[in-house]
C-alpha positions as CSV (number, residue, x, y, z in Angstrom):
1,X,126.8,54.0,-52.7
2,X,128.9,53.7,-50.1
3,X,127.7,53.8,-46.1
4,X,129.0,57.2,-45.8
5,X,127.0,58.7,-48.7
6,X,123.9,56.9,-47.2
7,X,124.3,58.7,-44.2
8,X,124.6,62.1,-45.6
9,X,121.5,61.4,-48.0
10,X,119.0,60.5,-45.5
11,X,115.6,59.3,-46.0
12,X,113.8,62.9,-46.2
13,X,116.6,64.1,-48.9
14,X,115.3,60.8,-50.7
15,X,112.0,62.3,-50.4
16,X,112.7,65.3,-51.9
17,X,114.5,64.0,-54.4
18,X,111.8,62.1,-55.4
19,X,109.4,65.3,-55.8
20,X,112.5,66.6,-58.2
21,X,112.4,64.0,-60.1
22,X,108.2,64.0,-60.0
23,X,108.5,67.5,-61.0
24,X,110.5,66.7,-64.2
25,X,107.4,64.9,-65.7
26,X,106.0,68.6,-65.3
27,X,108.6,70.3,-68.0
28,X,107.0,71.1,-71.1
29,X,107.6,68.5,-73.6
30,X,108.8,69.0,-77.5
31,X,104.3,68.3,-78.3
32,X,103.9,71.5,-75.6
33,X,106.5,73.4,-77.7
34,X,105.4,72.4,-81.0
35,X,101.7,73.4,-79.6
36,X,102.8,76.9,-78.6
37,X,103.8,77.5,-82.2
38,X,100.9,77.4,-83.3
39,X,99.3,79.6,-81.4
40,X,97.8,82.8,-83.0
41,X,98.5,85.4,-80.0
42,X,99.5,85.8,-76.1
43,X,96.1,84.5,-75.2
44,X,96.1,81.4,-77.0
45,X,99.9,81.2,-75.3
46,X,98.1,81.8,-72.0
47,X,95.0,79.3,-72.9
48,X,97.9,76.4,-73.8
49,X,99.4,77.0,-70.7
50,X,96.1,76.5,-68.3
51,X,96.2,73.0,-69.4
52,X,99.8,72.2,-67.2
53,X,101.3,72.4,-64.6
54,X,101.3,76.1,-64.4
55,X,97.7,76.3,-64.5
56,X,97.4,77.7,-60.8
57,X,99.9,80.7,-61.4
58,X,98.7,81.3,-65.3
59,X,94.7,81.3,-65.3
60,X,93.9,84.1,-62.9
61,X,96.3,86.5,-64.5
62,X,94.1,89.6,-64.8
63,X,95.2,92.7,-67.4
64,X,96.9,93.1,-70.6
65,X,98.7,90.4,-71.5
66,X,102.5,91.0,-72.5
67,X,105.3,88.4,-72.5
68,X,106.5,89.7,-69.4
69,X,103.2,88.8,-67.6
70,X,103.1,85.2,-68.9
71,X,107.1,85.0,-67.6
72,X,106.3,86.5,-64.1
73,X,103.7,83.6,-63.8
74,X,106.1,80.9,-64.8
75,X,108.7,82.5,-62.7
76,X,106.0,82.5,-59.2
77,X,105.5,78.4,-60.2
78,X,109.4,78.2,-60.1
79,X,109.7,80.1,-57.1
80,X,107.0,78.1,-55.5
81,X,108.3,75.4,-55.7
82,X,111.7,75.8,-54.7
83,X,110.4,77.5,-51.5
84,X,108.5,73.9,-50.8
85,X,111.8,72.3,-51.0
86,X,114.0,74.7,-49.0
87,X,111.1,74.3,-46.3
88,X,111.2,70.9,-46.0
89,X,115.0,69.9,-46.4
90,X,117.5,69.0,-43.8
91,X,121.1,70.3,-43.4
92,X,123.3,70.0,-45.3
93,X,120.6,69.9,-48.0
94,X,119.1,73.4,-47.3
95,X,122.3,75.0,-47.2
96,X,123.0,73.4,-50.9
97,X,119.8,74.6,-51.8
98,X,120.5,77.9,-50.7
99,X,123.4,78.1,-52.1
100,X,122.0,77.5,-55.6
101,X,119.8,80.7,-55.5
102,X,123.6,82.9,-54.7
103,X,123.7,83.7,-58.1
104,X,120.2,85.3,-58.3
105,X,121.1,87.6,-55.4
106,X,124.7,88.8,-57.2
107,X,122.5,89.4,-60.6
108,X,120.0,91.2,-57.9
109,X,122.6,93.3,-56.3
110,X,123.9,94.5,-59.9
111,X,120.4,95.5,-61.4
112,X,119.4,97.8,-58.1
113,X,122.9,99.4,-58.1
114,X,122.8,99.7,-62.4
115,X,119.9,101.1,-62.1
116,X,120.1,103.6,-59.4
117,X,123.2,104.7,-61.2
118,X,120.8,105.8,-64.4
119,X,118.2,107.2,-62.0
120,X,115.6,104.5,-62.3
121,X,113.3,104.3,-59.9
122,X,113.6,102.1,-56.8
123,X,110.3,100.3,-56.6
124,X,110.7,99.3,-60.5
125,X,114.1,97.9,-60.0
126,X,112.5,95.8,-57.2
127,X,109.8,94.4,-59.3
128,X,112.5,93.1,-62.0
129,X,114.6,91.1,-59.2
130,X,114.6,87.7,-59.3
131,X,112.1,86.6,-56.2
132,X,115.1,83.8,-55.9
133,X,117.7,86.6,-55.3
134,X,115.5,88.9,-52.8
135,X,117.3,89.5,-49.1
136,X,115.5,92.0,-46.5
137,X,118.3,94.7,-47.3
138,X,117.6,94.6,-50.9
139,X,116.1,98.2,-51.3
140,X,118.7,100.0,-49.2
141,X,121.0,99.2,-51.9
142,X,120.5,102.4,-53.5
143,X,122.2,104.7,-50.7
144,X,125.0,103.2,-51.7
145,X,127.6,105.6,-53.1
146,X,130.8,103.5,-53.6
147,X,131.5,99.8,-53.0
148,X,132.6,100.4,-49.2
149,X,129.2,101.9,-48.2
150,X,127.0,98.8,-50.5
151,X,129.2,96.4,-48.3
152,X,129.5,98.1,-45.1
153,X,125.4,99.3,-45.2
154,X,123.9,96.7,-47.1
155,X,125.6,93.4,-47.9
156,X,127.5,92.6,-44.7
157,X,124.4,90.5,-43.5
158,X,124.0,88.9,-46.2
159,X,125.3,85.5,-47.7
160,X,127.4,87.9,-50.3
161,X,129.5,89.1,-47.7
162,X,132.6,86.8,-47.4
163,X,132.8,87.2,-51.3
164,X,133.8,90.7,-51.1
165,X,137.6,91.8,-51.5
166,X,139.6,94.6,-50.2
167,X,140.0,95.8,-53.3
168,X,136.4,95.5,-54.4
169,X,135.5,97.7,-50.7
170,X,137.9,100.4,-52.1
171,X,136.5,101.2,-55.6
172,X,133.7,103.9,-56.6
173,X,130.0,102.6,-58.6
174,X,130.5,103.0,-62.1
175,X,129.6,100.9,-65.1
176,X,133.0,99.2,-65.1
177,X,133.3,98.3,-61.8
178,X,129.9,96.9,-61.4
179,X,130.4,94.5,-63.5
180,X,134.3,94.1,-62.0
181,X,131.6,93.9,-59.4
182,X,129.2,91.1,-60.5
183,X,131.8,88.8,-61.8
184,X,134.7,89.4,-58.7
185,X,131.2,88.0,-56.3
186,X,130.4,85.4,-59.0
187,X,134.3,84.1,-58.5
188,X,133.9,83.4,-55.1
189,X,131.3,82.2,-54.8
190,X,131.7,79.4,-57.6
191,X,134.7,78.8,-55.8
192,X,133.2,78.3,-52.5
193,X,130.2,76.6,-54.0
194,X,132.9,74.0,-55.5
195,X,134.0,73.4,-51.9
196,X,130.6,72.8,-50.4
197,X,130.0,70.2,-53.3
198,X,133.5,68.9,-52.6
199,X,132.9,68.1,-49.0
200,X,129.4,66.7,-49.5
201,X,131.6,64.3,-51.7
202,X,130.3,61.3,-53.5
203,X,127.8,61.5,-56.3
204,X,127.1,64.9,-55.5
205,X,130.7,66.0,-55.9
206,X,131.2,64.0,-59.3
207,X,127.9,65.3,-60.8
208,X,128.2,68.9,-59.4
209,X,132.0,69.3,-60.4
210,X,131.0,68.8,-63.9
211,X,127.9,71.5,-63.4
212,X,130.3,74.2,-61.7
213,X,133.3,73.3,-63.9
214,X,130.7,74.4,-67.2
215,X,129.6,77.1,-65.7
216,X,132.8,78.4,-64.3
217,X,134.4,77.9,-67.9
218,X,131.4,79.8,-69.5
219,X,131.9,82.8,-67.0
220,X,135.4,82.8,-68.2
221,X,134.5,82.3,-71.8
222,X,131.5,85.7,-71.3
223,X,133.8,87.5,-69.5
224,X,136.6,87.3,-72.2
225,X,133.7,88.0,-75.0
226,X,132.9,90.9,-73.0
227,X,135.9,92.7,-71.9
228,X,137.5,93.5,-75.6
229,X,137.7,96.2,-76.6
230,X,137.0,98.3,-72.7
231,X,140.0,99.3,-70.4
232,X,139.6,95.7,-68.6
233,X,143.5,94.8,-68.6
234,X,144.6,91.1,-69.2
235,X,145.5,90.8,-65.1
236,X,142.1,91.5,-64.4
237,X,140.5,89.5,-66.5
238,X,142.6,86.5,-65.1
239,X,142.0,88.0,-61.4
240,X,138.0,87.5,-63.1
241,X,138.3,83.8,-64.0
242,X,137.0,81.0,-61.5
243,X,139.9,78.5,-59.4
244,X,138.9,75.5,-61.1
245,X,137.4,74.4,-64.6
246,X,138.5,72.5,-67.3
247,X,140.1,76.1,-68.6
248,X,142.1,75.8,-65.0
249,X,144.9,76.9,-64.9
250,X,146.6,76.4,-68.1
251,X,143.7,74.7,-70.5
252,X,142.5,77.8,-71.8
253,X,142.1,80.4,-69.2
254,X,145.8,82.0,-70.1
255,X,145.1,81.9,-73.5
256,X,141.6,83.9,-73.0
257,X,143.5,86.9,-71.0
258,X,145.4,87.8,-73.9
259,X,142.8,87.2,-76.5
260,X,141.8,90.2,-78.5
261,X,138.9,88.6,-81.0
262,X,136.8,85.7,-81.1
263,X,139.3,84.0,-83.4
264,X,141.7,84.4,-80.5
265,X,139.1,83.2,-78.2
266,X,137.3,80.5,-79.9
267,X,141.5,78.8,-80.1
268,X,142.2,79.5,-77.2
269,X,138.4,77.3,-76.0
270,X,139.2,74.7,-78.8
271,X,142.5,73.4,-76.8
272,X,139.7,71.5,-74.5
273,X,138.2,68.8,-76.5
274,X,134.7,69.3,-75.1
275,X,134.7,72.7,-75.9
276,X,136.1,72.0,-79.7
277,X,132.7,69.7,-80.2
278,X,130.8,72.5,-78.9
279,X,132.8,75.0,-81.0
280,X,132.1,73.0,-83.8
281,X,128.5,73.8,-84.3
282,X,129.4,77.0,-85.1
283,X,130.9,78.6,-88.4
284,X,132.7,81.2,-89.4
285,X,131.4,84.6,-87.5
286,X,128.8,83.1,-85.6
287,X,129.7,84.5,-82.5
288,X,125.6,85.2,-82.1
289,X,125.0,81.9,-81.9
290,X,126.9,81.0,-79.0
291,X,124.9,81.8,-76.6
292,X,122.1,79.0,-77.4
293,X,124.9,76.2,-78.1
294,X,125.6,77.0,-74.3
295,X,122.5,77.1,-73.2
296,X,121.9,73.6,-75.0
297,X,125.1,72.5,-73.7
298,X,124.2,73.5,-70.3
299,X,120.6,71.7,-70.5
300,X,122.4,68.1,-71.5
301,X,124.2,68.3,-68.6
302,X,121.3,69.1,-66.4
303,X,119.5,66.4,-67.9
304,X,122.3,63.9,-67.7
305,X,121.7,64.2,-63.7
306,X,118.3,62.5,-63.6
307,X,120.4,59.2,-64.7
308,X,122.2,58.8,-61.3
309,X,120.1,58.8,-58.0
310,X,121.2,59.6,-54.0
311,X,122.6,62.7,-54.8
312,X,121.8,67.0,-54.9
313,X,123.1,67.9,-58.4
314,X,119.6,67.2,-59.6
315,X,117.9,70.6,-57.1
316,X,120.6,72.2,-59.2
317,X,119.8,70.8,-62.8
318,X,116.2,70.9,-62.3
319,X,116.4,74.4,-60.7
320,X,118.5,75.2,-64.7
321,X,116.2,73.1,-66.6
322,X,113.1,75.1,-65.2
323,X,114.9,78.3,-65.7
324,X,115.0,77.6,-69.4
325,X,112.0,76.5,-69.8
326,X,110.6,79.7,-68.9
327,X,113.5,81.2,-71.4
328,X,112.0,79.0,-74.3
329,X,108.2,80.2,-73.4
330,X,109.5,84.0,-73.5
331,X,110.9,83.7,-76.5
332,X,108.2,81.5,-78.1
333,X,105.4,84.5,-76.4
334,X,108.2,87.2,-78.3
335,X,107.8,85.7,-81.8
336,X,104.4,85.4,-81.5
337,X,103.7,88.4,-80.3
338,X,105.7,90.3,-82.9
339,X,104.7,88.1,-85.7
340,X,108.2,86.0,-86.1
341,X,106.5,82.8,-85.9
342,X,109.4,81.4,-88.2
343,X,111.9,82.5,-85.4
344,X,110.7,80.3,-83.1
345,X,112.8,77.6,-83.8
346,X,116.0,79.6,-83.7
347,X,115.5,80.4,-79.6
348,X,114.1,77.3,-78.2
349,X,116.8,75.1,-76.4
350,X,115.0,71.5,-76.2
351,X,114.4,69.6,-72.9
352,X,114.1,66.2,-72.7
């Protein structure tokens, strides 16, 4: 490590880096998984669970007991404990934190203005955002009757703000421009979020170029799936696709505008190697399975940081590998619950 990088990880990032990596022994293990699988019902779910580390946020849960209760808890731990970092880190590490949680607000933003589109009610849409995601202007999102006004009323003091284009200011709410919407915000910011990571340099940029470079490749990837077969033209899907990825500019992305099926698709991602392996794992039509290869991609990278130390990719892999944990105790709570006990398998992405 050189003396520069020591001087921009300083003794109280060490600190809470050390928590992180503390915190990792906390993950449910494949035993805890295997365990949950034989449970009988959501109490026996919510009995396992008393006995770790989200024992504080799981036992005094009060009520009928759905899945959606027993991820709420899991979600407060999470949220707990990211709140205890952000509290106690130093610049620039508390703007990297903060960055990490960007993501949560765009996915926030799009499920109050959705929602208020289909006359859902405002309080209930607030109780599904991600606590991560929540700004003080949240609620007034739904006076918002075209993109000018959600920037111009709600958005301009927020974080979100210097993501928004003149274009995007111009357009009406409507299903397709929402989620123009969602993934024109998720751009920039995985752009800008690349730049942060770039200036904090060393380890941190080498480990967090590979994070942002997966995810910005997936978006592309999701966004392609997507977009087939709606009036989403092959401009805009390229105007869609992050600056940077290994599908940048000519590995893939081109290729993606102009597919049409996920034959077209999956070719056009098998041009990068690391994509063929994960490609690989699927057959023929398997396009429903993709979704889990990613997400077990996604964890191996996540758990890949914990081998390098003095650097902040591991807030944003642990922040990942928490967030599918609580995925794989959802879906293990689901099969219970609605007697698929032999499903359980088929969801669970493993962690460490």
């Amino acid at each position: 490590m050189s003396t520069s990088e020591m001087c921009l990880f300083n003794v109280k990032d060490g600190f809470l880096e050390g928590i992180v990596r503390g915190y990792k022994l906390g993950l449910l293990t494949s035993t805890d998984y295997n365990n949950l699988s034989q449970c009988e019902n959501l109490e026996d779910i919510k009995l396992y669970l008393t006995g770790t580390d989200y024992a504080p946020f799981i036992s005094n849960e009060a009520g009928p007991l759905h899945t959606t209760a027993l991820v709420e808890c899991c979600t407060r731990k999470l949220v707990h404990d990211w709140h205890y970092l952000l509290e106690n880190a130093s610049e620039p590490l508390a703007t990297f934190l903060q960055y990490c949680t960007y993501g949560h607000m765009i996915d926030n933003v799009v499920l109050i203005v959705t929602g208020c589109l289909h006359e859902r009610d405002v309080q209930d849409l607030l109780d599904k955002a991600h606590p991560l995601g929540v700004f003080d202007a949240i609620a007034t999102l739904a006076v918002a009757q075209n993109m000018k006004d959600l920037f111009r009323l709600v958005l301009v003091d927020t974080p979100l703000a210097p993501y928004f284009s003149e274009h995007l200011t111009s357009e009406d709410l409507d299903e397709m421009n929402i989620e123009v919407l969602r993934n024109t915000l998720y751009k920039a910011y995985l752009d800008d979020f690349a730049s942060l990571c770039n200036e904090l340099g060393g380890t941190t940029k080498e480990v967090m170029g590979d994070l942002l470079a997966f995810e910005a490749d997936r978006r592309a990837l999701n966004i392609t799936l997507n977009s087939i077969g709606t009036e989403l033209t092959r401009d805009d899907r390229r105007r869609l696709y992050a600056n940077f990825g290994l599908l940048h500019p000519n590995g893939g992305q081109n290729e993606l505008a102009v597919a049409e099926d996920f034959d077209q698709i999956r070719a056009a991602m098998e041009k990068c190697p690391p994509y063929q392996a994960i490609f690989s794992k699927l057959g023929t039509g398997e396009a429903v399975m993709l979704d889990k290869i990613l997400y077990e991609e996604e964890a191996r990278r996540c758990m890949e940081t914990y081998e390098q130390q003095f650097h902040y990719g591991v807030f944003y892999a642990y922040m990942k590998l928490r967030e599918q944990e609580i995925r794989n105790v959802m879906w293990i709570a689901e099969c219970v619950a609605q007697g698929q006990k032999g499903r359980i398998n088929d969801g669970i992405v493993p962690l460490f």
